[in-house]
C-alpha positions in Angstrom: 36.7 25.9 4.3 39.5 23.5 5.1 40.7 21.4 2.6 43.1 18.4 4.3 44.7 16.0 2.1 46.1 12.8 3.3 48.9 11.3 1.3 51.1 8.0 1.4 54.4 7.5 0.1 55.9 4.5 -2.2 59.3 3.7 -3.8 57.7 6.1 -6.8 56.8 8.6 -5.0 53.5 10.4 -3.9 51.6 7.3 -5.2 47.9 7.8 -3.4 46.9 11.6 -2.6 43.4 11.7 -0.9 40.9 14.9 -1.2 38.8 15.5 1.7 36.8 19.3 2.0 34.7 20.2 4.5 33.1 23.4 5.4 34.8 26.0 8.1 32.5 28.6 10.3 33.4 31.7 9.8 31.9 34.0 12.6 32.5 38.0 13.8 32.2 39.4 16.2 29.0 41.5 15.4 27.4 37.9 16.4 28.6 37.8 19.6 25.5 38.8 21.4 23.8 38.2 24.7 21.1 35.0 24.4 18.4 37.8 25.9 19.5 40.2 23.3 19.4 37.7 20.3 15.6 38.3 19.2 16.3 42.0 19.8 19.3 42.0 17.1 17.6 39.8 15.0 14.7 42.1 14.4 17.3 45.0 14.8 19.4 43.6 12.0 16.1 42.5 9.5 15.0 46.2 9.4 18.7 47.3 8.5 19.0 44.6 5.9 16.2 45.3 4.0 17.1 48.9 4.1 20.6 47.3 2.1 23.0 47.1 5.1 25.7 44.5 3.7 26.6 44.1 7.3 23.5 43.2 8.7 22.6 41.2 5.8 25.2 39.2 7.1 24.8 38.8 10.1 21.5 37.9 9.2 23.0 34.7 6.8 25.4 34.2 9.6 22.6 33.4 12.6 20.3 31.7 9.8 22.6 28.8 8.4 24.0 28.4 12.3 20.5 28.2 14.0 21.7 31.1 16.7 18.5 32.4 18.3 16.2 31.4 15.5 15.3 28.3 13.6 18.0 27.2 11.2 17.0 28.5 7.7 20.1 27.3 5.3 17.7 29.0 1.7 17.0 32.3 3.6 20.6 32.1 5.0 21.6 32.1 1.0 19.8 34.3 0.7 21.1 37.3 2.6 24.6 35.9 2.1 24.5 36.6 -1.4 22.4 39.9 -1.1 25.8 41.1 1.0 28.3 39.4 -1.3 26.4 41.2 -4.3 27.8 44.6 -1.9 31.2 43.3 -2.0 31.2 41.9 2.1 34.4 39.9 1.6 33.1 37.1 4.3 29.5 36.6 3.3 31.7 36.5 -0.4 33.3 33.3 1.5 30.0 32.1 3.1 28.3 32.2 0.2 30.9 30.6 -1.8 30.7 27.5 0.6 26.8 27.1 0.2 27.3 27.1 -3.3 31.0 24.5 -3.2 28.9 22.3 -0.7 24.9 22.4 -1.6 23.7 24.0 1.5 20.4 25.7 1.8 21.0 25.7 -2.7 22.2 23.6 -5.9 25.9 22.6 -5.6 27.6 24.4 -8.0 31.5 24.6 -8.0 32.2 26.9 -10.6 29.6 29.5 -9.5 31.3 28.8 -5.8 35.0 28.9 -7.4 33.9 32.5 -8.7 33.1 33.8 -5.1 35.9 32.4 -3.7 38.1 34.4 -5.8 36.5 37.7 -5.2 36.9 37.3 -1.6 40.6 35.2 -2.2 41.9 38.5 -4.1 40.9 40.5 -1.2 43.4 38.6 0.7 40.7 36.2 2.7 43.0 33.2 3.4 40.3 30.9 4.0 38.9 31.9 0.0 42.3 31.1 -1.1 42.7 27.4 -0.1 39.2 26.9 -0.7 39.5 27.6 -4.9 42.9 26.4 -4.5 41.0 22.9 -3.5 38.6 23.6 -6.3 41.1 24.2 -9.1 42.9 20.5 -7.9 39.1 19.0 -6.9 36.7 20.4 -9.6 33.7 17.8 -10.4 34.4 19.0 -14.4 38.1 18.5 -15.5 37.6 21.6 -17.7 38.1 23.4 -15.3 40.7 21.6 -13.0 44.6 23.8 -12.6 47.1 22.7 -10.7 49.0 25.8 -11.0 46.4 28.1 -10.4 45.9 25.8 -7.7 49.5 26.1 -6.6 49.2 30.1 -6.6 46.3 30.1 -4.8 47.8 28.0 -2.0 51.2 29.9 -1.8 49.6 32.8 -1.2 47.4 31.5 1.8 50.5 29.8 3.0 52.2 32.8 3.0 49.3 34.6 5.3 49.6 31.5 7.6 47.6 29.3 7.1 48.2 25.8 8.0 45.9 23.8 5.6 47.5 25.9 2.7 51.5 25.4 4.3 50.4 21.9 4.4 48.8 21.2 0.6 51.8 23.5 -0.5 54.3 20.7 0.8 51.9 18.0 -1.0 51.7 20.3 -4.2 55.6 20.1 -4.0 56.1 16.6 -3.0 53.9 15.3 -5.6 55.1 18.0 -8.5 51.5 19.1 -9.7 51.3 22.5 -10.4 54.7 23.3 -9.6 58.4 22.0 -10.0 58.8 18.7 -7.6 61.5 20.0 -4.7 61.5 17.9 -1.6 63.5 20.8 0.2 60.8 23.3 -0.3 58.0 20.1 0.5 60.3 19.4 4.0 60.2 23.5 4.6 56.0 24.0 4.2 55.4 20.5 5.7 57.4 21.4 8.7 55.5 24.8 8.9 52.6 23.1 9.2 53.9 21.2 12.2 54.6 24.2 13.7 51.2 24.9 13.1 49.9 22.0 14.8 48.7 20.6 11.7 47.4 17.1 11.3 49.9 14.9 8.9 52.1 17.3 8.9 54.9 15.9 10.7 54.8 11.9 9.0 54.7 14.2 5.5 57.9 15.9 6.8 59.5 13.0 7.9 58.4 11.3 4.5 60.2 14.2 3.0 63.1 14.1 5.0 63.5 10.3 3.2 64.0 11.7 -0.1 66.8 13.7 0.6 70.6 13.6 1.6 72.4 15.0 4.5 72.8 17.9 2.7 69.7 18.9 1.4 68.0 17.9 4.7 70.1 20.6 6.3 68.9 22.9 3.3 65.5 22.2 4.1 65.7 22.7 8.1 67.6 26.1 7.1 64.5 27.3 4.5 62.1 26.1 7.5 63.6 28.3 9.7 63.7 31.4 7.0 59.8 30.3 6.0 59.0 30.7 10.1 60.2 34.1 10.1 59.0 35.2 7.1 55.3 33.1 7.0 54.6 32.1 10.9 51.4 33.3 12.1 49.5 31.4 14.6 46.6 30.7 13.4 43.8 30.0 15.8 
């Protein structure tokens, strides 16, 4: 899932930060099958999920919610997401995480979603990460709401490269929520972002770059450089 937040600037700071989440496609390549062998590995992959193949009970999810070679099935593609994510499959973990964060083929239910997404988060799935990350900032029920779990779950994706998470880190930052307000460190993740090619990235830099002086701006272009060594991976 990719969670992109779009913030605007005033003479008190982050004044206005807006949450938008919407659900990724996740695919492997055990999907990548020829059209005339689809029915084939369909009815291939139905007799090895029954059988308890976590795999193939994910591939089965995987064609059902995307409609590839059969007719879209979003409750069966629950289904044999969870039946896999019961097994421990770290993506149909993440699959089945979203159904459940975004009401697909089931009830919305965040906190039931929040707990997938950390079993497949803690086995280092960066797109699990930023997805409870969002929850633990975006939660229906305030209860359950953590900005600094939120911030840990966001470093850590950063870290791994991805841009959404370099991005909300430099917002988390910017803003202070979750984690002690540095606009050098904000500069630093949104200009890894950038990098990145993500969207907002650069006019969050540059709003950024406003709040500090010459010599923290040449701080913050030196930890850039150290965070693009360390943290750069390009991330299709």
């Amino acid at each position: 899932m990719l969670a992109s937040f779009i913030i605007a600037l005033s003479v008190t700071g982050y004044a206005e930060i807006k949450f938008n989440a919407s659900p990724g496609v996740v695919t492997t390549s055990s999907t990548n099958v020829n059209k005339v062998k689809q029915q084939t590995a369909y009815e291939s992959w139905i007799k090895s999920a029954a059988k308890g193949q976590a795999d193939a009970q994910f591939n089965l999810g995987l064609i059902l919610e995307q409609g590839t070679g059969v007719k879209q099935d979003l409750p069966k593609a629950v289904f044999w997401y969870k039946k896999a994510a019961i097994q421990g499959h770290t993506i149909a973990q993440y699959n089945y995480a979203t159904m459940l964060h975004f009401g697909k083929g089931i009830n919305k239910d965040e906190t039931e979603a929040a707990k997938w997404y950390e079993l497949a988060a803690r086995k280092g799935h960066i797109a699990a990460q930023s997805s409870l990350a969002f929850l633990y900032l975006q939660h229906t029920k305030a209860s359950f709401r953590n900005s600094s779990k939120a911030a840990y779950w966001y470093n850590k994706s950063a870290k791994l490269g991805y841009p959404e998470s370099q991005f909300n880190l430099g917002l988390l930052y910017a803003s202070g929520r979750g984690i002690s307000q540095n606009y050098i460190q904000a500069y630093a993740w949104f200009d890894l972002a950038f990098i990145n090619n993500y969207k907002n990235a650069l006019e969050s830099r540059d709003s950024a770059a406003n709040r500090l002086d010459q010599q923290q701006l040449k701080d913050a272009i030196q930890l850039s450089k150290t965070l693009q060594q360390l943290y750069f991976r390009k991330y299709p």
